[in-house]
VOKE-965403 format. One record per residue (C-alpha): residue number from 0; x, y, z. Coordinates in Angstrom, 1 decimal, always signed. Example, Ala and Ser with C-alpha at 12.3 -4.5 7.8 and 13.67 -1.06 7.14 Angstrom:
! residues 2
i:0, c1:+12.3, c2:-4.5, c3:+7.8
i:1, c1:+13.7, c2:-1.1, c3:+7.1
//
This chain:
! residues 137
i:0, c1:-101.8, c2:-123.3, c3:-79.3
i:1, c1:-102.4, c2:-122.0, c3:-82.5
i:2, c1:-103.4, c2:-118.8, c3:-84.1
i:3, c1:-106.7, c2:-118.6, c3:-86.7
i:4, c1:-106.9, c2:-116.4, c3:-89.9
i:5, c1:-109.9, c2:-114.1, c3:-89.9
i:6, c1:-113.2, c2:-115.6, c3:-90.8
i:7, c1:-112.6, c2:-118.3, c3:-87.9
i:8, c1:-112.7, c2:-117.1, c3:-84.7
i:9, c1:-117.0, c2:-116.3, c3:-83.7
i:10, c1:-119.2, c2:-117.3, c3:-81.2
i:11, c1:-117.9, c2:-119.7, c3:-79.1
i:12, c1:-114.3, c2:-119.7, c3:-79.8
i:13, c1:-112.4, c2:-119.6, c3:-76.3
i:14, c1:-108.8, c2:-117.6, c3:-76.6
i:15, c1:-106.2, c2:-116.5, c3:-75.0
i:16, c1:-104.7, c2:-112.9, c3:-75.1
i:17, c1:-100.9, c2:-113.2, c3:-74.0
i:18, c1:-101.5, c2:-109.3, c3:-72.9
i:19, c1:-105.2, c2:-108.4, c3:-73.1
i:20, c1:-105.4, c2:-104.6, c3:-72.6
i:21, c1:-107.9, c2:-102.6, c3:-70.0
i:22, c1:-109.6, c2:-99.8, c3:-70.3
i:23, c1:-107.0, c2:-98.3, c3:-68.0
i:24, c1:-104.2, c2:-98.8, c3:-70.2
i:25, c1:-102.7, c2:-102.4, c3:-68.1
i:26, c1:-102.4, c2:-105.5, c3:-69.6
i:27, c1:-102.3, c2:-109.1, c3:-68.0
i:28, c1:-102.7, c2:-112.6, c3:-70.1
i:29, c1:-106.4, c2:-113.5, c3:-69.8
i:30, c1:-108.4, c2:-116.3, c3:-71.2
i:31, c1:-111.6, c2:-115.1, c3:-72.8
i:32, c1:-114.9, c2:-116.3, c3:-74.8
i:33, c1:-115.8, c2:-114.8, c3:-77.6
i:34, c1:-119.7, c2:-113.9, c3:-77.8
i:35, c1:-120.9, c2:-112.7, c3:-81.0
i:36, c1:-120.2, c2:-113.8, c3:-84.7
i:37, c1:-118.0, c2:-112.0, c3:-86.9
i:38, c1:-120.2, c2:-109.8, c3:-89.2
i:39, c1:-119.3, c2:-106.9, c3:-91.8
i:40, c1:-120.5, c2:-104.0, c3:-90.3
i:41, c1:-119.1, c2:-104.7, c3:-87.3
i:42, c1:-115.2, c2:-104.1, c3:-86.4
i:43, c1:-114.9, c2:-105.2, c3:-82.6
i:44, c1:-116.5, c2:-107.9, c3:-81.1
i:45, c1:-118.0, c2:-108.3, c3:-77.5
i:46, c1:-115.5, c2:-111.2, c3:-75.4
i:47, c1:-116.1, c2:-112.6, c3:-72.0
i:48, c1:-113.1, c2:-112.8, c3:-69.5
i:49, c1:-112.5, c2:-115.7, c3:-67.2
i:50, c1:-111.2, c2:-115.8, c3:-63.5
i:51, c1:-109.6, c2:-118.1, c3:-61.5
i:52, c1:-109.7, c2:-116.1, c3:-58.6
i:53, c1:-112.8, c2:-117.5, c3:-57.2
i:54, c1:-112.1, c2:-117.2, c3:-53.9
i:55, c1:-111.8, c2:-113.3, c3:-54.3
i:56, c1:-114.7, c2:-112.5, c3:-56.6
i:57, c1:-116.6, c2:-115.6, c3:-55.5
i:58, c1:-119.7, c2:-116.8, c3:-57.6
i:59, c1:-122.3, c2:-114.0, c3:-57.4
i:60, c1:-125.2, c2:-113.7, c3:-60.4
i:61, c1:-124.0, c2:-113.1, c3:-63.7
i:62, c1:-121.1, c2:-116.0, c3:-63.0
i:63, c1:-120.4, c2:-119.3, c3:-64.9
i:64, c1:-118.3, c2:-121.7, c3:-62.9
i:65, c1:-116.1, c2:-124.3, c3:-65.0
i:66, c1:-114.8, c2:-127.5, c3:-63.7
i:67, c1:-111.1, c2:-127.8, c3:-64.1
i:68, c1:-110.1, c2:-129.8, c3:-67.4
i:69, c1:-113.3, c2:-128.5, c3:-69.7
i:70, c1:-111.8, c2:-126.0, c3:-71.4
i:71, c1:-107.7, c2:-126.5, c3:-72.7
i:72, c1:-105.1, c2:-124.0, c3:-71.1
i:73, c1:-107.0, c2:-123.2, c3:-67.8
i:74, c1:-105.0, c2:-123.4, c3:-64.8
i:75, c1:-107.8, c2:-124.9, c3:-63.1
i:76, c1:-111.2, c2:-124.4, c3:-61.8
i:77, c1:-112.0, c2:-120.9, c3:-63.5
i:78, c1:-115.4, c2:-118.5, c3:-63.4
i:79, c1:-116.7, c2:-117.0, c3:-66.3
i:80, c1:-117.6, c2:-113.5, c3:-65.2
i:81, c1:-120.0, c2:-111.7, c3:-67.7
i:82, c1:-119.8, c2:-109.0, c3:-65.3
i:83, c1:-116.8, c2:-108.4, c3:-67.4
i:84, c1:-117.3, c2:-108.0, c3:-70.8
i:85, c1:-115.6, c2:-106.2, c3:-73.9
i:86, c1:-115.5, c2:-104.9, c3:-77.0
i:87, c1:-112.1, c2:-106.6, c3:-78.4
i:88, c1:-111.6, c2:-105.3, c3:-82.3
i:89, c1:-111.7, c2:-108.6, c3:-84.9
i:90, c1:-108.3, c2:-107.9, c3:-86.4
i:91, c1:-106.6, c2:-108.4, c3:-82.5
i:92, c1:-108.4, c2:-111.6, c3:-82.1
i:93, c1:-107.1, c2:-112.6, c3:-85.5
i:94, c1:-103.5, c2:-111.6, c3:-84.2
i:95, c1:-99.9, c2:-113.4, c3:-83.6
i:96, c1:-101.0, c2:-112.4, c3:-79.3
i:97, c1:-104.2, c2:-114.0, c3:-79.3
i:98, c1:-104.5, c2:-118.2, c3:-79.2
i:99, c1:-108.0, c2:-119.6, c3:-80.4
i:100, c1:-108.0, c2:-122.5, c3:-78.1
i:101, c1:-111.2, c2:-124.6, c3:-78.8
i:102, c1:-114.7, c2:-124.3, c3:-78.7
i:103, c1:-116.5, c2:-123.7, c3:-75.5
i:104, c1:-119.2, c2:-126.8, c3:-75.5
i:105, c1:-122.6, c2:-125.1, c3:-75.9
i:106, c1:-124.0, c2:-126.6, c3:-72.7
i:107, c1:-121.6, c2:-123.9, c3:-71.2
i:108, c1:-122.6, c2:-121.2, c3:-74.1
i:109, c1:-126.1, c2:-121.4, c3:-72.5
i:110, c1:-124.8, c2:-121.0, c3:-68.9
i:111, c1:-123.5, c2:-117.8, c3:-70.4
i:112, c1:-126.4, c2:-116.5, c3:-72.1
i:113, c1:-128.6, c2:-117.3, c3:-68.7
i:114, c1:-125.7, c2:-115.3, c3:-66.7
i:115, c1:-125.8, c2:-112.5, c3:-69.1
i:116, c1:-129.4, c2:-111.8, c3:-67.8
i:117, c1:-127.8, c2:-112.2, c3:-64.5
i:118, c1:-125.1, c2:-109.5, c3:-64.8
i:119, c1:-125.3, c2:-106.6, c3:-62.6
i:120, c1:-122.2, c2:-104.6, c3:-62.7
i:121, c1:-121.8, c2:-105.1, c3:-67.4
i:122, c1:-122.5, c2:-102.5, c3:-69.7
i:123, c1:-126.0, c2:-102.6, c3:-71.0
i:124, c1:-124.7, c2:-101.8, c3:-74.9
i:125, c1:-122.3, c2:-104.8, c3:-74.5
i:126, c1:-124.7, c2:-107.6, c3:-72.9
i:127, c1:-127.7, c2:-106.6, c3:-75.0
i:128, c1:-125.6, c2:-107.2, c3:-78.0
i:129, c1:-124.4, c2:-110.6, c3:-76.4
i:130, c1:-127.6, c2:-111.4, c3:-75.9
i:131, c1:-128.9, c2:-110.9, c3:-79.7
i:132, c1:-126.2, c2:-113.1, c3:-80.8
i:133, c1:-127.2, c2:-115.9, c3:-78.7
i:134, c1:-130.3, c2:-115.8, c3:-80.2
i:135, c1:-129.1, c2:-115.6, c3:-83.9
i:136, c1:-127.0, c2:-118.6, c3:-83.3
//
């Protein structure tokens, strides 16, 4: 796994975050897609997590299911909820505790951006700004 320099990690890029932070203050590793392009004037950018609980949260709308092997470091087949997104500041993705894995192949990208209409339980702010950055790709 390596580590990028800022100016490299945008749209697309999958990571992982050896202790990604909630809004409730815990932390867990968590692999995550990142959703919008790095851009001046703004300092936090909008990430997608990934589950592999599926049994427990299931595929309901606003879900992107991936096959086990398509994206490196998964432990196997994994959901790409975009129920859960956040705001993730560009200088933590750029860290020594965040792993830019790879690309996530753009036929997935565009299961994301159909599932981001989907998503019922995301913050508005957050998927409408996902959504303007798939179309400025």
């Amino acid at each position: 796994m390596t580590v990028k320099h800022p100016g490299t990690i945008g749209r697309g890029a999958f990571v992982h975050f050896t202790a990604f932070t909630f809004a409730s203050g815990s932390s867990k590793s968590k692999f995550a897609v990142v959703l919008e392009n790095p851009v001046q004037a703004l300092e936090s950018l909008v990430v997608v997590l990934t589950t592999s609980l599926i049994a427990k949260y299931g595929l309901t709308p606003g879900t992107v299911p991936v096959r086990d092997g398509l994206l490196p470091g998964l432990p196997g087949p994994t959901v790409i909820d975009c129920n859960n997104l956040h705001l993730v500041k560009y200088d933590e993705l750029c860290s020594v505790g965040v792993s830019h894995l790879g690309q996530v192949p753009d036929e997935v990208m565009s299961k994301i951006t159909k599932a981001l209409a989907e998503a019922t339980s995301a913050p508005e702010a957050l998927v409408a700004r996902a959504l303007i950055a798939a179309r400025r790709r």
